[in-house]
Phi, psi and omega in degrees: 000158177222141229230113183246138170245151174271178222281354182234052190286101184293131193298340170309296195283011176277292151023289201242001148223039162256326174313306178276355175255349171283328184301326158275006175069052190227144156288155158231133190217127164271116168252082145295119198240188195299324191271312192231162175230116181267111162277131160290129145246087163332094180141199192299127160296332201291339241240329191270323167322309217268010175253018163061001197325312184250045100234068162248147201288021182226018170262128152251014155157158176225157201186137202287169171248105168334277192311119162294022174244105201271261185344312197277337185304168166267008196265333191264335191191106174296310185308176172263127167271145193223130182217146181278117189238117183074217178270022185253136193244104165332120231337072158271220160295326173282120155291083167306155140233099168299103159215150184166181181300179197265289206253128173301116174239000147185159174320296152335256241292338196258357170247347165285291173293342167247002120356281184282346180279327159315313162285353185267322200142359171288135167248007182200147201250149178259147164169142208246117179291319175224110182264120167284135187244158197248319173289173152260346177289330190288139175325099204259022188123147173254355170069226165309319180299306204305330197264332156322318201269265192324327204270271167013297184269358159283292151306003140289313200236351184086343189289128126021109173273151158232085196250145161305144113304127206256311217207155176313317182319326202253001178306316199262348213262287170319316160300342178297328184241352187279177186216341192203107175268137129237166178239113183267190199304331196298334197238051194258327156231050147279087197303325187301332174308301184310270189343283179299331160312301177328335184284322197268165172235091187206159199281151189223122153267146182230148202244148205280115177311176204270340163218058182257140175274161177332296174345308186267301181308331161275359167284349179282315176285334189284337163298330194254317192298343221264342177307312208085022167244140207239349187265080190242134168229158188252153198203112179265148182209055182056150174226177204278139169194189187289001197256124185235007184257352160222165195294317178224163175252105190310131183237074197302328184286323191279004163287267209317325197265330154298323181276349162280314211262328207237153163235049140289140177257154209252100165253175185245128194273100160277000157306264196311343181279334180268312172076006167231153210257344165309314197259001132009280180292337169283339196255344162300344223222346207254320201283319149246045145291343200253352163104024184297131171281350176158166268192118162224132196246126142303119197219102147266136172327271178267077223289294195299351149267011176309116177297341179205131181016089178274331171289005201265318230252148161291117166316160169304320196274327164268021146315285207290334182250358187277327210259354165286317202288333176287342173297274214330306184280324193285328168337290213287341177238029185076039179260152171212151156263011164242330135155000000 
């Protein structure tokens, strides 16, 4: 249920009906926004009726939440949500760009690639410390040292990191150093992951599963929101389907239907949604036109000596003209990728 209070609402009297619903034993979650201010109430609906709530004179009506994603809805908080990670700000005007290599694989190669991404137009560097793999034989990451390496090339370039998280286990060891945990598809409904990601207070990208419906994805942030971290970002990055000419089928439609359902903000992996590196640029320039808040790119110095999906990932240079063609398109919808 969600609780509208009217627009000259005091903190006091916010107060004093968080008070009675915590007192029934119900969550509380405040979303303030520019006009109203909404309490989320967590827990037995039946339970927010039987507490007399609207008649008080400074509630101006209560009303179930429709969705079974209470927290992540637009029915719980109408605005977009926007938040700061560095100098960049997360579904504002700016159109982010996340780019760097799929796999750290040495220092030279991770400072050389955010170097150039940096000058082309990236504000925050991607690069992955722990890879899951689908072989067991395949390159799984350099791991801690890999997050050593990313921590360095931060204090080099200033930029923000976005790194994996594999398991509840590896949380606290990836947060000393992420600016950004993410969670990829494979673990898109590890709740015990989620649960814990909820504890911190720090931005979680979550990653779209491999044949996950909208549904189970926003159900997945409402696990880490429900937690108590509110910095969630959503990320399609293709799903599984019968199409055999790319690696995943890039799901350009679920930007619009998410940002209709959720005000969480969406960006788009067209690497891993493409698995070539050919079709990248069209669909980076396609994700905002459909209203992507940003863009994560795989980017390597040298792509054909890449330890991982080299096919996938941009030379710098051909970076530097995909972040021309992507200005371009964000222009057209009052948008910049410098912010």
């Amino acid at each position: 249920m969600i609780i509208v209070m009217r627009k000259d609402t005091t903190e006091e009297q916010v107060e004093q009906v968080a008070e009675r619903l915590k007192n029934v034993g119900l969550g509380v979650h405040l979303s303030v926004g520019e006009f109203r201010t909404i309490i989320g109430a967590i827990g037995d609906e039946k339970l927010v009726r039987e507490i007399g709530l609207e008649a008080l004179p400074f509630v101006e009506k209560i009303l179930p939440i429709t969705q079974p994603f209470k927290l992540v809805s637009r029915e719980f908080q109408e605005e977009d949500s926007v938040f700061n990670i560095g100098n960049c700000t997360i579904g504002g005007k700016q159109v982010v760009l996340m780019a760097g290599p799929c796999a750290v694989e040495s220092e030279e190669q991770v400072l050389e690639a955010a170097l150039g991404v940096k000058a082309a137009g990236a504000r925050i560097l991607r690069g992955g410390a722990f890879k899951p793999r689908t072989s067991p034989y395949s390159f799984q990451g350099l791991e801690e040292k890999g997050l050593q390496i990313l921590a360095r090339v931060r204090e080099q370039t200033g930029m923000p990191i976005v790194t994996e998280v594999m398991d509840q286990h590896s949380v606290s060891l990836v947060a000393e150093y992420a600016d950004i945990m993410q969670v990829g598809a494979r673990n898109m409904q590890n709740f015990y992951l989620l649960r814990e990601l909820g504890k911190l207070n720090k931005p979680v990208l979550l990653k779209r599963g491999l044949s996950a419906t909208i549904e189970e994805w926003l159900m997945a942030a409402e696990y880490i929101m429900a937690g108590g971290n509110r910095q969630v970002i959503l990320c399609e990055r293709g799903i599984r389907t019968f199409e055999t000419m790319t690696r995943n089928t890039l799901d350009l439609s679920a930007v619009p239907v998410v940002k209709h359902l959720s005000h969480l903000p969406v960006i788009v992996d067209p690497s891993h949604g493409t698995g070539n590196w050919r079709w990248v640029p069209s669909m980076c320039c396609a994700a905002v036109a459909a209203g992507a808040d940003g863009l994560m790119v795989e980017v390597h110095p040298q792509p054909e000596q890449a330890l991982c999906d080299g096919a996938q990932s941009l030379t710098v240079a051909k970076f530097t003209t995909l972040c021309t063609q992507v200005e371009k398109v964000a222009n057209v919808f009052g948008k910049s990728i410098r912010g």
